[in-house]
N, C-alpha and C positions, 0 to 999 in steps of 0.2 A: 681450571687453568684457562686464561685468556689468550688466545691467537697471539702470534706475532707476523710483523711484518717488517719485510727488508727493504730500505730504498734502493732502488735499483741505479741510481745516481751517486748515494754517497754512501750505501751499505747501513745508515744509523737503521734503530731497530724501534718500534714504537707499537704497542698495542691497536688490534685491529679498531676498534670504536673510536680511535685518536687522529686515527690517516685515515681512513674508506669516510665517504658520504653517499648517501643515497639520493637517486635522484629520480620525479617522478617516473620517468618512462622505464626503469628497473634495470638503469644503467647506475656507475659509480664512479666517485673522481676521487681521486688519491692525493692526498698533497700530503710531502714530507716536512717537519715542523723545524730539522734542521739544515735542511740547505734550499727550500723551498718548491722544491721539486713537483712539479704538479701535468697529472696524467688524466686526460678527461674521457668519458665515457665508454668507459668501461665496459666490456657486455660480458651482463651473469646467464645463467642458465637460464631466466625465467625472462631475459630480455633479448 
């Protein structure tokens, strides 16, 4: 089963691979596909 994810803007719902991007420094930017919503770097555990 594949992840989901919420926009935190307009609640649509879209599989994790479809809205995360990786970026090199092991941060992530988020953009939602349907109201464009976009949240930049991200910090994961290993960044």
């Amino acid at each position: 089963m594949d992840p989901i994810v919420t926009c935190p803007k307009c609640q649509s719902k879209a599989r994790f691979e479809e809205v995360l991007t990786a970026q090199s420094n092991q941060n992530v930017i988020y953009r939602c596909s349907q109201c464009d919503y976009t949240k930049r770097n991200i910090e994961t555990s290993k960044g």
